[in-house]
LUMKENU-853499 format. One line per 3 residues: for each residue y, z, x of C-alpha. Coordinates in steps of 0.5 Angstrom, whole numbers, plus 500, padded with zeros to 3 digits. Last residue first. Layout:
% LUMKENU-853499
Y Z X; ...
//
This chain:
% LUMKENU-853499
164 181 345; 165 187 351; 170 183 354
174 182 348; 174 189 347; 176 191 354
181 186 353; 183 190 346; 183 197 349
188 195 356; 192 191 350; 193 198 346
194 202 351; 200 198 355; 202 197 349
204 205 348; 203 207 341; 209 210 339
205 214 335; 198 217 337; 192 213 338
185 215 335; 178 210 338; 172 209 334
174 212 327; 168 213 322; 170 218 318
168 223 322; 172 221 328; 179 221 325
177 228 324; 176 231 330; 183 226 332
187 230 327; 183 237 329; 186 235 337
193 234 335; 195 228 335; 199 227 327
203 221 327; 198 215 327; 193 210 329
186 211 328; 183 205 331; 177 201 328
172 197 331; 170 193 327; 161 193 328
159 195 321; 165 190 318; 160 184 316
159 186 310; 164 191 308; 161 199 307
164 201 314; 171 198 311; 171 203 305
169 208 309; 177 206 313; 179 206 307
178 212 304; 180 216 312; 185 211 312
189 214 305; 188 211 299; 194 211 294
200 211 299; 197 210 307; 198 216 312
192 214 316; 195 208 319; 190 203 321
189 198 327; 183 194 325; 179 191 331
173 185 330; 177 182 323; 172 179 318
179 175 315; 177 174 309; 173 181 306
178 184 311; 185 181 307; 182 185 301
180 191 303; 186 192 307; 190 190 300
187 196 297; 188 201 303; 196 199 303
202 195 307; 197 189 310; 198 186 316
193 180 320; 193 178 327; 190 173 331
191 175 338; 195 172 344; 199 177 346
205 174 342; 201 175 336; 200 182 338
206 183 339; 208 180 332; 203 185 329
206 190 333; 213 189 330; 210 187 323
207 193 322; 212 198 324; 217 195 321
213 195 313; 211 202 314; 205 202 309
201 200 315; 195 197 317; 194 192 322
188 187 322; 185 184 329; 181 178 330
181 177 337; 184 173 343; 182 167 348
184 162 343; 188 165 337; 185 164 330
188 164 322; 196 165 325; 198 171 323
202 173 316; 209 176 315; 208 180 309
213 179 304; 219 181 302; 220 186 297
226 186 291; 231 190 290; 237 189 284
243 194 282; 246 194 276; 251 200 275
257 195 276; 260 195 283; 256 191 286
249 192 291; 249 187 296; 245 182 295
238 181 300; 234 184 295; 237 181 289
234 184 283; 235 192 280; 232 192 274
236 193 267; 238 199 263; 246 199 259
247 204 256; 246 204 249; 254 202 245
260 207 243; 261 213 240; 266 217 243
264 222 249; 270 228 249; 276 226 256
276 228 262; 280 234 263; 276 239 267
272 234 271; 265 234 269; 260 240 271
254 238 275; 247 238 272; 241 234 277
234 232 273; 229 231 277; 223 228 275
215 227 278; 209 222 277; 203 222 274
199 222 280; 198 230 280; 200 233 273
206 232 268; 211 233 272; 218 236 272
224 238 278; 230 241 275; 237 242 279
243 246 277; 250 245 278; 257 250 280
258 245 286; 254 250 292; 249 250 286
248 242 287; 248 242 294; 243 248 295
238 244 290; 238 239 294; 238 241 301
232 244 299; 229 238 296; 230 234 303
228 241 307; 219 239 306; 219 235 313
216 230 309; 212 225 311; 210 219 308
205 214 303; 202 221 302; 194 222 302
193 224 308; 196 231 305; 198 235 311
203 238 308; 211 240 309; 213 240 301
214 248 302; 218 246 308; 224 251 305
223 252 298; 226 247 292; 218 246 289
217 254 290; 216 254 282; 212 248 281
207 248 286; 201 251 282; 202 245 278
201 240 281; 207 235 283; 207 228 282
204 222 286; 209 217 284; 211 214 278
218 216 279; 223 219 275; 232 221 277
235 224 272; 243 225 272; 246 230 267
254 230 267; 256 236 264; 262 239 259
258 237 254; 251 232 255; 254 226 258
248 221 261; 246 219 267; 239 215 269
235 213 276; 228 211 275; 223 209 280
217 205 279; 212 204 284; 210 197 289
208 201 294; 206 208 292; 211 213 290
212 219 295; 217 216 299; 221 212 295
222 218 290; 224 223 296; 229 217 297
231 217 291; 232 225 291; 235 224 298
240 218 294; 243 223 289; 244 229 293
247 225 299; 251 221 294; 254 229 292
255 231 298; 260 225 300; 263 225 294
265 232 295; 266 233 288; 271 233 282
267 229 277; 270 223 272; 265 219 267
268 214 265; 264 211 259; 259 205 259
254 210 261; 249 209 266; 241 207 266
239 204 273; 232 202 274; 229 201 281
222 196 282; 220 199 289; 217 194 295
216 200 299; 221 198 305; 226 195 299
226 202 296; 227 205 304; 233 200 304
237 201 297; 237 209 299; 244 208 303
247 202 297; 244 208 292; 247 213 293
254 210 294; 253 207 288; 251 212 284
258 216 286; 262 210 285; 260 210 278
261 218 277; 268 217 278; 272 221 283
276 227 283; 276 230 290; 272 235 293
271 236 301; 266 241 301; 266 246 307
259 247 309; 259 253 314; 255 258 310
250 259 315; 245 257 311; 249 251 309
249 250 317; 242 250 318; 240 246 312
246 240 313; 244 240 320; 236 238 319
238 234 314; 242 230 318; 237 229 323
233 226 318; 238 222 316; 239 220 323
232 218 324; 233 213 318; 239 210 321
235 209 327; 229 205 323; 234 201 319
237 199 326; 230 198 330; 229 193 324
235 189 324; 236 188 331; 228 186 330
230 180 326; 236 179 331; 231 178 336
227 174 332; 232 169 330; 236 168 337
228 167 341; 230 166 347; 228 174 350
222 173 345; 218 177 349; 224 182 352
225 183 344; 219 184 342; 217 189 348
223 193 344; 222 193 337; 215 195 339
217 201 341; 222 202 336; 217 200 330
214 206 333; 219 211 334; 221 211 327
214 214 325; 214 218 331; 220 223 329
217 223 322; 209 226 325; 214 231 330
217 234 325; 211 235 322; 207 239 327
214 243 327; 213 244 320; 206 245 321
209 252 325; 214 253 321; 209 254 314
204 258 317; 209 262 320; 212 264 314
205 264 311; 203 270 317; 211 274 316
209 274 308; 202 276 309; 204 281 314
211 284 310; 205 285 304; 200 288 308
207 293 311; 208 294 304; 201 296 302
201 300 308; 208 303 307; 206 304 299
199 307 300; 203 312 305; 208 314 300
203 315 296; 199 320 300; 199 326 296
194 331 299; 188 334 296; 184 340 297
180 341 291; 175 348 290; 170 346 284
169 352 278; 163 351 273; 159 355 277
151 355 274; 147 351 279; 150 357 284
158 358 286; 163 353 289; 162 347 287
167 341 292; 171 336 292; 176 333 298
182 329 296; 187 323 298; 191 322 293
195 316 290; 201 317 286; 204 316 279
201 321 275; 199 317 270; 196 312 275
192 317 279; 191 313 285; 185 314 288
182 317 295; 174 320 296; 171 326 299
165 328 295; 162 336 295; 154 335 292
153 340 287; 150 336 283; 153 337 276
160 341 278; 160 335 283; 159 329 278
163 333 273; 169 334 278; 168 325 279
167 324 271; 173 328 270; 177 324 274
175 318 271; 178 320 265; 184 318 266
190 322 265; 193 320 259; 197 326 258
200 330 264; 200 337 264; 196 338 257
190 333 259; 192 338 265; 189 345 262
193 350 262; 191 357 265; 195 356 272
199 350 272; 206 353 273; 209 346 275
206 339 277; 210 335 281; 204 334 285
204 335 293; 210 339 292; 207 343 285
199 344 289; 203 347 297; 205 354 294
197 354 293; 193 354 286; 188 358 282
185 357 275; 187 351 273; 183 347 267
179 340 267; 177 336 262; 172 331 258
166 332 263; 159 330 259; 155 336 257
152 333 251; 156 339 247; 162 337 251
163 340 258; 170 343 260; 171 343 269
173 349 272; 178 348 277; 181 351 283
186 349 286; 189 346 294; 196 341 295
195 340 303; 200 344 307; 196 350 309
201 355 309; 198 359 303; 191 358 303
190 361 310; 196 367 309; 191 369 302
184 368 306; 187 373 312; 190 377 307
183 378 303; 180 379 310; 184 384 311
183 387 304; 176 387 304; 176 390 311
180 396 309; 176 397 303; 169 396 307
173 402 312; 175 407 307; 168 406 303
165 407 310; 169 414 312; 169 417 305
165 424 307; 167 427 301; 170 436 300
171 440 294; 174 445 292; 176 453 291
183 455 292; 183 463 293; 188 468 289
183 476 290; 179 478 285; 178 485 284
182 484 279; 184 478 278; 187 473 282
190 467 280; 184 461 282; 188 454 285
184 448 284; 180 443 289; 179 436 292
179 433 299; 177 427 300; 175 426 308
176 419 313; 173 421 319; 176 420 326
171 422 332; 175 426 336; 169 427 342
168 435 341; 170 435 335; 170 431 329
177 428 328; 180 428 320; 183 422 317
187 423 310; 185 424 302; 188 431 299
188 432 292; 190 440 290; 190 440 282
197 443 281; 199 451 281; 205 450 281
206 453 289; 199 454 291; 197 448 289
204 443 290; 204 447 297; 197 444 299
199 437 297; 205 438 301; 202 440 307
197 435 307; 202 429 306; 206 432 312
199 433 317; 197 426 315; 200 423 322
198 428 326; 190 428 324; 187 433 321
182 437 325; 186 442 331; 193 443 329
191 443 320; 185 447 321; 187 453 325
194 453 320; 190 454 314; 184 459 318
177 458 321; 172 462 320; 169 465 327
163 459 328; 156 461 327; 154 454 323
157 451 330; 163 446 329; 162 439 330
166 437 324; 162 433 319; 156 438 322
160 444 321; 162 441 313; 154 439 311
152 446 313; 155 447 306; 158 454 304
165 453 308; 169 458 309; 176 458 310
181 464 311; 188 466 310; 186 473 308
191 473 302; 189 464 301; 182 466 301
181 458 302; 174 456 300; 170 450 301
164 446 298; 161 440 300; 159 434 297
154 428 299; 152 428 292; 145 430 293
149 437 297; 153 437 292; 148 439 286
143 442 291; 148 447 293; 152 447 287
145 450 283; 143 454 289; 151 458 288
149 458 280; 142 462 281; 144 467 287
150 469 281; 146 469 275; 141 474 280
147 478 282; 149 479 275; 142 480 272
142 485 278; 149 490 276; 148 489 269
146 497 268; 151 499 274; 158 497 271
163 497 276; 161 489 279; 161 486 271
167 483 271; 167 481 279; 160 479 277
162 475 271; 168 472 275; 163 469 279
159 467 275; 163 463 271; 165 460 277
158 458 280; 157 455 272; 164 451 274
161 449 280; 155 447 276; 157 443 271
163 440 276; 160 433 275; 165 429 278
168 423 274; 171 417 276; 176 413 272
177 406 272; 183 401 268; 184 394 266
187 388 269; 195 390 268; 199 385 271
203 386 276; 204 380 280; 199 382 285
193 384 280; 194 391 276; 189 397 275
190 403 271; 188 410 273; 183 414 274
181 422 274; 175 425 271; 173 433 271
166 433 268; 162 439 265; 155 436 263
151 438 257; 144 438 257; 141 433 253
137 431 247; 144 428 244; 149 426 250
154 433 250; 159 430 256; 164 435 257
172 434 259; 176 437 265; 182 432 267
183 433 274; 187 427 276; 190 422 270
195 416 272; 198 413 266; 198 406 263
196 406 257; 189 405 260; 189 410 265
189 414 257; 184 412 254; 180 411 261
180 419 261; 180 421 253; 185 424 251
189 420 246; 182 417 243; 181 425 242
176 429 245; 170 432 239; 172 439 239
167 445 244; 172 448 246; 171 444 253
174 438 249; 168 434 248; 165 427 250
159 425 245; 158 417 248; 157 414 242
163 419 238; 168 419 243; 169 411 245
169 409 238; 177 409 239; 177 405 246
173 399 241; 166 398 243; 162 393 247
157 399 250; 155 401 257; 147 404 257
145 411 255; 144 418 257; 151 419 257
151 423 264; 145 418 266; 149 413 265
155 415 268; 151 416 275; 147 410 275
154 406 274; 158 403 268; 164 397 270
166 393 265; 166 397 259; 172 392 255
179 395 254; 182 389 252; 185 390 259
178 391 262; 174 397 263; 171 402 268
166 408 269; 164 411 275; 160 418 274
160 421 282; 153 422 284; 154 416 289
148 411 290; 149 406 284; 157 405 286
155 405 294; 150 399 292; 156 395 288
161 397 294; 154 394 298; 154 387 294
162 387 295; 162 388 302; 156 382 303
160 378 299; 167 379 303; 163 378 309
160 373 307; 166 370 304; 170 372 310
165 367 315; 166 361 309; 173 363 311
173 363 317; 168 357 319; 172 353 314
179 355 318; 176 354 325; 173 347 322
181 346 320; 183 349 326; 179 343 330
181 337 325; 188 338 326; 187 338 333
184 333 333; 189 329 330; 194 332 335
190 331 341; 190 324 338; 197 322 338
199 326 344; 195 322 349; 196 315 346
191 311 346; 189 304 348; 186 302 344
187 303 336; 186 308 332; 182 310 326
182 315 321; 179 318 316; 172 315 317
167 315 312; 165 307 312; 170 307 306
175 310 309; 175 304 315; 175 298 309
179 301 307; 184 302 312; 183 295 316
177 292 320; 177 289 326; 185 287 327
186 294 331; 182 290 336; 180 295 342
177 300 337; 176 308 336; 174 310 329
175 317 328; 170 320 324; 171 327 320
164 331 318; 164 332 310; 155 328 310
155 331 317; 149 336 314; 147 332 308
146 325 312; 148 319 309; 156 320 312
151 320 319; 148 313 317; 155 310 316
159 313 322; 153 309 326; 153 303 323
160 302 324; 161 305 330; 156 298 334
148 300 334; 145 296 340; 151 295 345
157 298 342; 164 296 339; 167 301 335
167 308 339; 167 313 335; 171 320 335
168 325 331; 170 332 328; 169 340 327
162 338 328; 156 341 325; 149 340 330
142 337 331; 143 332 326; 150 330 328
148 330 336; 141 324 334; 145 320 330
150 320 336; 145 318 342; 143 313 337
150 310 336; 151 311 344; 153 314 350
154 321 346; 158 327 349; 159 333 346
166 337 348; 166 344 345; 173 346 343
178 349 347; 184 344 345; 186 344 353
180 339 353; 181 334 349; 186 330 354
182 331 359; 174 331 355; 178 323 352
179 320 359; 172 322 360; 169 320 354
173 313 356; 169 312 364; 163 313 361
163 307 356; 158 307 352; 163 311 348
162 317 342; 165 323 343; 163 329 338
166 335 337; 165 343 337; 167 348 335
167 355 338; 171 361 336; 177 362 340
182 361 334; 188 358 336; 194 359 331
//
């Protein structure tokens, strides 16, 4: 609901033309709208009036959101003001960090109309709902303060106690009836300390006394008693009272008032004294006298009290008044005709209350009831409703007495009207407190001896408090007793507001609840209150969607990452091939007459192709695996002819690299029933992975053995090895994609999947082991053995020997032998051209340029690794080096340092040739010293137009 109370918010945004968008969108909410054109402009507004909210621009000249949002958070005016941040890049800061600047939301430009008219909104009837009830509370405080007053002020005893019968209530006028002040003492000692009597004179029963007896439960009116105080007068008091309960019916205490009635009853005493004594002469006068003493006594008795005294001569049907109070509580002139019942019941009483009137009347007159009237009455001449009490007694007639009703009459019009406001604003807070959807308590927290906060105890809750924590009935329990292990750093922040008196807005979890909340704290009551009001909402289910939606983020980020430099990658293995391809190409149109070197080149572009395809047929088993369209086509087949065939098509990359291979095997027949394909894929891809990440030169092992129902088949290396922290995601897709310079070769990080899924896709396992980097790497493949092959007999060791023929192709037997050629050398001098050195792991690569390099007349030297660079430059003193970046043991950053350092090398000119082109490759290439970078292929144009201008410069 709407209120028209004004409320203001604050829009801040240098921009003119985005705090007029938002006073459109925001003014159907009909709060006060305030401009402010800057972080300063906005300081000064928040100092100078209370906001229902904030919407801040983040990005601003001179003082930006942030800064501001923090000043006014430090101010104790705006210290609870909402602030919503407003930015054009929602990756500027993130939920925490806006919480923690004071902000309680922030969204992201452009804004959507609807969305920030509902949050403003919220935020307006919120400041609305504040203003009310702090406005109520006043109120309500003012009231409370004035009842206590009217109590003071009126004549009538008021006293009140609580269910265990406690004194709590004792106005002026009860302790001047007593002639004492209230007292702590048990409902049985009631009669003897406060001297209340029968009107015999006998001490007054605990079963008879007023509050006694409101307290038991009943509804006592008229009850006549006299109150005899030591060293004073006695007082003749009619009390009336009656229990009280709170909304759920339990019983709170009770109150009974008391009305001095001494003088009327002295008034009717006399009364009946003179009628008695009317016939005799000689008492004649005393009587009179005594009459005119007691009707003077009850007129300044009611008049202090604010009473007035009637009475209906029920015979004549008359009404008279002997208070001026009554004709002018009317508006009648004090020379008016009397009025009569039916007179006074069409001209003065209200229509509605007319039924209870009557019936009051005829319960009077009828059986002889205590009349007890209470309704509105109109003032004459402008029908002025007043609210009267009537109370009053039957009088039988006696002789020369005729029957009457005597009473009197209270002007309750303003403690009508203050209860009738209590009770609207207490409905009013209670509607409020009971459909907001927030979880709201009220708490008292318990201190130790050292005033330490130890715990806290319920005292109130809304319908939203057991749905916003779990929590049920929590009222009077503390809630170390709801739920135990409750940390005590909730404690410490209640203790700290209870201390302080400063209200704090934060968010945590509670971690023995299970959820996180979003809480606003605050004292109610002076330095002395314990009690704190708590507003809080259970937001863990938006703390698991923001920490799911980070988590899904990093995720998608890494994922990217990861395909992005297996792109960059791809291309970085697709351009090692092409290289020697190039190359292999001009040689062959040089050396068009030249049988040897073209067949020599054949074999290389050859090799260099099958590679490209393995590589492609990687990339194609991957996708279709992962689509689940790899049949398997199995077969029983021996294990032998499953490593040979793995090694034959691994056998030219290990030779590339000028490895030394061991085969280990059993001399038993070993059957598997398996796609021999698949399988001699999985064992030549771990060789393979062995030759490329294993210096020139290295070690590579491959063993098999039986251990029960499986073939174990384990493939070593003494290559770079696998760091630790690598080791569980070592068979993820392109976790082995990396720009590490320090890799004899690429990879495309899918080999080791491809691995791992063809093995279990044949009921196999696969492990990868390391000691740590540059100690080398094991895997270790484990596959089922055929059903009925036969149980391993004892017999002789494996056989294990090197592998030795280079150019012999592999037998059937389980030894194989590789052996490296050597380098082809350049002539030692060219004339015309230069002294250059090529660098290159890649053994095709590096002897088709250096061969082009020949024929174009240059004087060309190879080296395979960084160690062997050094060395061939200490003797050769080159003038250009053409060096790969990607070399194994000492990448061409470190080489091409080392080189600088070589006397003589200052002035070579060194060019970075490699896969990797992208801008920050080239960027680095230049800081190690590089003059010029070349991407493979290299184009010879390229290279032969930068060796003549080099010659030319020398």
């Amino acid at each position: 609901m709407q209120s028209n109370s004004a409320v203001n918010v604050l829009l801040v945004d240098d921009e003119p033309a985005n705090l007029l968008a938002l006073e459109v969108v925001l003014e159907p909410l009909g709060a006060n709208l305030v401009r402010a054109v800057s972080g300063e402009d906005a300081l000064r507004k928040a100092q100078d009036a209370d906001f229902a909210a904030i919407l801040m621009d983040v990005r601003m000249p001179g003082m930006d959101g942030f800064e501001a949002a923090k000043l006014i958070r430090s101010r104790p005016r705006s210290r609870a003001t909402p602030i919503i941040f407003v930015t054009a890049d929602g990756s500027e800061l993130s939920a925490e960090e806006a919480y923690s600047m004071g902000a309680v939301d922030f969204l992201t430009k452009p804004l959507i109309p609807v969305i920030i008219k509902a949050k403003v909104a919220f935020f307006i009837e919120l400041q609305r709902g504040k203003d009310e009830l702090r406005a109520a509370g006043r109120r309500a405080s003012q009231e409370r303060a004035f009842l206590a007053a009217v109590l003071e002020a009126i004549e009538d005893g008021v006293v009140a106690c609580d269910a265990d019968g406690k004194l709590t209530l004792f106005n002026r006028a009860t302790r001047s009836f007593h002639g004492l002040p209230q007292d702590a003492l048990p409902p049985e000692q009631w009669a003897a300390h406060y001297s209340l009597f029968r009107e015999d004179g006998s001490l007054l029963p605990t079963s008879e006394i007023p509050l006694a007896r409101a307290l038991a439960g009943e509804h006592v009116s008229d009850l006549r008693m006299v109150i005899a105080p030591h060293g004073g007068n006695p007082r003749t008091v009619v009390a009336s009272g009656r229990p009280l309960y709170d909304d759920d019916g339990q019983k709170l205490g009770a109150v009974v008032s008391m009305h001095d009635v001494t003088a009327v009853r002295e008034a009717e005493l006399a009364r009946e004294a003179a009628v008695r004594e009317q016939g005799r002469r000689e008492e004649a006068e005393a009587a009179a006298e005594l009459i005119n003493a007691s009707k003077e006594r009850v007129r300044l008795a009611t008049e202090a009290g604010g009473l007035g005294v009637w009475l209906w001569e029920t015979e004549t049907d008359t009404v008279v008044w002997e208070h001026d109070w009554l004709y002018d509580m009317f508006g009648l002139p004090r020379d008016a005709e009397p009025l009569n019942a039916a007179r006074f019941v069409s001209e003065f009483l209200h229509p509605d209350d007319r039924d209870a009137f009557m019936a009051a009347a005829a319960a009077t007159m009828e059986r002889g009831e205590p009349f007890q009237f209470v309704g509105r009455f109109f003032r004459h001449p402008d029908h002025e409703v007043r609210w009267l009490e009537f109370r009053g007694r039957r009088q039988i007639a006696t002789d020369g007495v005729l029957q009457r009703v005597l009473g009197t009459a209270a002007d309750i019009t303003e403690r009508h009207r203050f209860q009738e406001r209590l009770r609207v604003s207490e409905e009013r807070y209670r509607a409020l407190f009971e459909a907001i959807d927030e979880g709201f308590c009220l708490i008292d927290v318990i201190f130790d001896a050292q005033r330490r906060p130890i715990d806290y105890r319920f005292l109130e809750i809304n319908p939203a408090f057991a749905h916003q924590t779990g929590l049920q009935d929590p009222v009077g329990k503390r809630v170390t007793e709801l739920v135990p292990g409750h940390e005590s750093k909730w404690f410490d922040v209640y203790g700290q507001v209870v201390l302080t008196g400063q209200p704090v807005r934060f968010i945590d979890e509670a971690q023995a609840m299970g959820r996180w909340f979003d809480v606003y704290a605050a004292r109610l009551g002076g330095a002395d209150s314990s009690t704190v009001a708590v507003l809080f909402t259970d937001i863990t289910a938006r703390k698991q969607a923001d920490d799911d939606l980070r988590r899904l983020a990093a995720e998608l980020a890494e994922s990217d990452r990861r395909k992005t430099e297996f792109l960059a990658t791809l291309a970085h293995e697709l351009r090692n091939p092409l290289a020697p391809l190039s190359s292999g190409l001009q040689v062959m149109r040089l050396s068009a007459s030249d049988p040897v070197a073209i067949e020599r080149t054949r074999s290389m572009m050859e090799r260099q192709i099958n590679h490209m395809v393995h590589l492609v047929d990687d990339l194609l088993d991957i996708a279709r695996i992962s689509t689940g369209k790899v049949e398997l086509k199995k077969e029983r087949v021996d294990l032998q002819t499953v490593i040979a065939s793995a090694v034959e098509t691994s056998l030219p990359l290990i030779e590339a690299g000028r490895h030394e291979l061991h085969v280990q095997m059993p001399d038993e027949e070993l059957m598997l029933d398996v796609d021999l394909t698949r399988v001699a894929q999985v064992v030549s891809n771990l060789l393979n992975n062995a030759a490329k990440y294993t210096p020139a030169r290295g070690r590579i092992g491959l063993s098999a053995h039986r251990e029960g129902d499986f073939v174990v088949i384990a493939v070593a290396d003494t290559g770079i090895g696998i760091p630790p922290s690598s080791m569980p995601t070592v068979f993820e897709m392109f976790t082995q994609v990396g720009r590490n310079m320090e890799r004899a070769q690429g990879g495309l990080g899918i080999g080791l999947s491809l691995v791992r899924r063809l093995v279990e896709l044949h009921g196999g396992t696969v492990q990868a082991s390391s000691e740590g980097v540059g100690r080398g790497s094991t895997f270790t493949v484990r596959l089922p053995l055929a059903p009925d092959t036969p149980a391993a007999a004892p017999g002789p060791a494996p056989s294990r020997q090197p592998v030795a023929a280079p150019t012999a192709a592999p037998p059937a037997a389980p030894a194989f032998a590789v052996a490296a050629p050597a380098p082809a050398l350049a002539p030692d001098d060219a004339e015309g051209g230069l002294r250059v050195l090529v660098v290159d792991d890649n053994t095709d690569a590096a002897d088709t340029l250096g061969a082009l390099l020949d024929m174009s007349g240059h004087a060309t030297r190879i080296a395979n690794d960084g160690y062997q660079a050094i060395e061939v430059a200490q003797a050769f003193q080159p003038q250009v080096v053409f060096l790969d970046i990607g070399l194994p043991g000492m990448n061409g950053y470190e080489v091409a340092r080392k080189l600088r350092e070589l006397p003589g090398m200052d002035r070579a000119f060194l060019v970075a040739l490699t896969g990797w082109g992208a801008r920050e490759d080239r960027e680095r290439s230049s800081e190690a010293g590089f003059d010029h970078h070349l991407t493979k292929p290299a184009d010879m144009g390229a290279v032969e137009t930068l060796l003549s201008n080099l010659a030319r410069v020398d």
